[in-house]
C-alpha positions as CSV (number, residue, x, y, z in Angstrom):
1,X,45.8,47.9,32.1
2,X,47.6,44.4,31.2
3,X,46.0,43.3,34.4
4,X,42.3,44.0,33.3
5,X,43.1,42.8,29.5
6,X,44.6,38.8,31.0
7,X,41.1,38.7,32.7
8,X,38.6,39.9,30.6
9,X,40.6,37.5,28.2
10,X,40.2,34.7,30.9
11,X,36.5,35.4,31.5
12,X,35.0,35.6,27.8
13,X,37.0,32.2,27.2
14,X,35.4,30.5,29.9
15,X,32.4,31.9,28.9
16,X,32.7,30.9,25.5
17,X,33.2,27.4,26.9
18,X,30.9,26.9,29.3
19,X,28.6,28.1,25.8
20,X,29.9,25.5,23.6
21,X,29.9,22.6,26.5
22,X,25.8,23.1,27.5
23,X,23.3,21.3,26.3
24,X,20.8,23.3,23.8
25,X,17.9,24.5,25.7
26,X,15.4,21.8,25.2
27,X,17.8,19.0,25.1
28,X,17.9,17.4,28.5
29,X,21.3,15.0,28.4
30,X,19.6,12.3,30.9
31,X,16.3,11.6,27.9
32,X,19.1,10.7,25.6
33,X,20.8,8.4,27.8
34,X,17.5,6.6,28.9
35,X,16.1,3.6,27.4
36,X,13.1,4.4,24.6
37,X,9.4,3.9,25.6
38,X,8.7,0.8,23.3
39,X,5.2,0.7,24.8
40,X,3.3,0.8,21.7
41,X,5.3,-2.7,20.8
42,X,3.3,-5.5,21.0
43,X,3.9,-8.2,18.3
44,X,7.3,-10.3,17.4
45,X,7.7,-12.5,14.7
46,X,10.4,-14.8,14.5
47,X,11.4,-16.6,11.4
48,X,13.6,-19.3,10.4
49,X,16.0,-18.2,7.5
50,X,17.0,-21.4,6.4
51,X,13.5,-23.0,6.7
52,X,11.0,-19.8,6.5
53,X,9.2,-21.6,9.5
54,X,7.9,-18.5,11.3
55,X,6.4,-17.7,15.2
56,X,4.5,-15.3,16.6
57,X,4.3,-14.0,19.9
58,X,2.9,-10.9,21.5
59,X,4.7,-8.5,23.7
60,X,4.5,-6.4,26.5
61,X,7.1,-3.3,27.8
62,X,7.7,-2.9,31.1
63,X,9.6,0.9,31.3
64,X,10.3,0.3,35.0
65,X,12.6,-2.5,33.8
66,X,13.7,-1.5,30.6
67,X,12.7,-4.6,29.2
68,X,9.9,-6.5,26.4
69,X,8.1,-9.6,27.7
70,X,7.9,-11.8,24.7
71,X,4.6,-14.1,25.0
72,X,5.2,-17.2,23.0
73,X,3.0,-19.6,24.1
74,X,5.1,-21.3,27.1
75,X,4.6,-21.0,30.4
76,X,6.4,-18.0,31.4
77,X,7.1,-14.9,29.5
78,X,11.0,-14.2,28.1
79,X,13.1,-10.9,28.4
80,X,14.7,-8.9,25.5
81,X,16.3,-6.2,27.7
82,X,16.7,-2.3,26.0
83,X,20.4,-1.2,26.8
84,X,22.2,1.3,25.5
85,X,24.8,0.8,23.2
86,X,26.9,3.2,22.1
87,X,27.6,7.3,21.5
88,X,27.2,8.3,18.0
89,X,30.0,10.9,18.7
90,X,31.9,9.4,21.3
91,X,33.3,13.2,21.8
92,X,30.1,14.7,23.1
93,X,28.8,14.2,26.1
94,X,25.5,14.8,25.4
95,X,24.8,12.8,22.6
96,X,22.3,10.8,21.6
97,X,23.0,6.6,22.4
98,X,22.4,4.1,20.2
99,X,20.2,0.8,22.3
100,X,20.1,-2.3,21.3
101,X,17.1,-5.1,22.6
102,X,19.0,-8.4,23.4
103,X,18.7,-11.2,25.5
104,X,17.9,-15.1,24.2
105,X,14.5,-16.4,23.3
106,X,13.0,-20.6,23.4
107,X,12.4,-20.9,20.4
108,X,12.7,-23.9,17.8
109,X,13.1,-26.2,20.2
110,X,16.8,-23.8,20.9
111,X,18.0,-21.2,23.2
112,X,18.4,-18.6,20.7
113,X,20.6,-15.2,21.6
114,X,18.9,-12.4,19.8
115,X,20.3,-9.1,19.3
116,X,18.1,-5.9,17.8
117,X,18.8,-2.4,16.9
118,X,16.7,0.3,18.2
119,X,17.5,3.4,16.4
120,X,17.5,6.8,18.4
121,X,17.1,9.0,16.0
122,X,16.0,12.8,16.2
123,X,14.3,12.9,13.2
124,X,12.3,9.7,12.6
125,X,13.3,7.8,16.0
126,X,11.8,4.5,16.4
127,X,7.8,5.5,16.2
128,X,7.1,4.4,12.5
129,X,9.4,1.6,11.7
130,X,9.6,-2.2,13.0
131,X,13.0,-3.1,15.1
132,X,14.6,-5.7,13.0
133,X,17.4,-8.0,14.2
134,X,18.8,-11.5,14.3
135,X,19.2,-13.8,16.6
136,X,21.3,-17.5,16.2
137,X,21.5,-20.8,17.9
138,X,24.3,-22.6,19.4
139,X,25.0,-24.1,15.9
140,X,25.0,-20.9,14.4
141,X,22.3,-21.1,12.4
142,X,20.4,-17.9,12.2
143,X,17.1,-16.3,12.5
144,X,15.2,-13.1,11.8
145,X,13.2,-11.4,14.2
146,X,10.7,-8.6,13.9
147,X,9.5,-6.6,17.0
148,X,6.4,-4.3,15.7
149,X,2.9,-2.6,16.4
């Protein structure tokens, strides 16, 4: 009788584990791991903080790279790349990652290293807000950018 008490013992606890350790039905781990669709992205404005001179440039998503093609007007386009970040809850394994856009810009007559949160959110995600960040030159001296619809 001890015998069939240790493993029915055994068994619920690995069931109750296996439970606790699976994803919820409709949450598939790899879509939170995967960079965000920023598709529907087209616009960048970049200003100046110290001077409030401002640029404009459109943009373009390219999923298969994970990256936004920024077209000020130069000759090629430039890459802000979509990476993840970090784990809100570096204890689960399934959850939801924090991206960031970064990657540096010509702009201002400087190579400027920008640097944008993207916020993965279950509730509001990214669909009805602009991605804000900053990027700064080699001096330092910083800018705001803008990323939008």
């Amino acid at each position: 009788m001890r015998y069939f008490h240790g493993c029915a013992v055994v068994f619920f606890s690995a069931l109750l584990c296996a439970c606790a350790t699976s994803p919820a039905p409709n949450q598939n781990p790899q879509n939170l791991n995967s960079a965000p669709d920023l598709s529907a992205f087209q616009h960048v404005e970049l200003t100046a903080n110290t001077s409030h001179e401002r640029l404009d440039a459109s943009a373009r998503f390219i999923a298969s790279g994970a990256y936004l093609d920024v077209l000020f007007p130069a000759p090629s386009p430039q890459r802000l790349y979509a990476q993840p970040q970090e784990c809100r809850n570096d204890g689960d394994a399934f959850c939801a990652r924090r991206f960031i856009l970064s990657g540096e810009l010509d702009a201002f007559s400087s190579q400027l290293q920008c640097y944008i949160e993207i916020r993965n959110d279950a509730n509001s995600a990214y669909f009805d807000q602009a991605l804000q960040g900053l990027c700064h030159d080699q001096y330092r001296r910083s800018y705001s950018i803008m990323v939008s619809k």
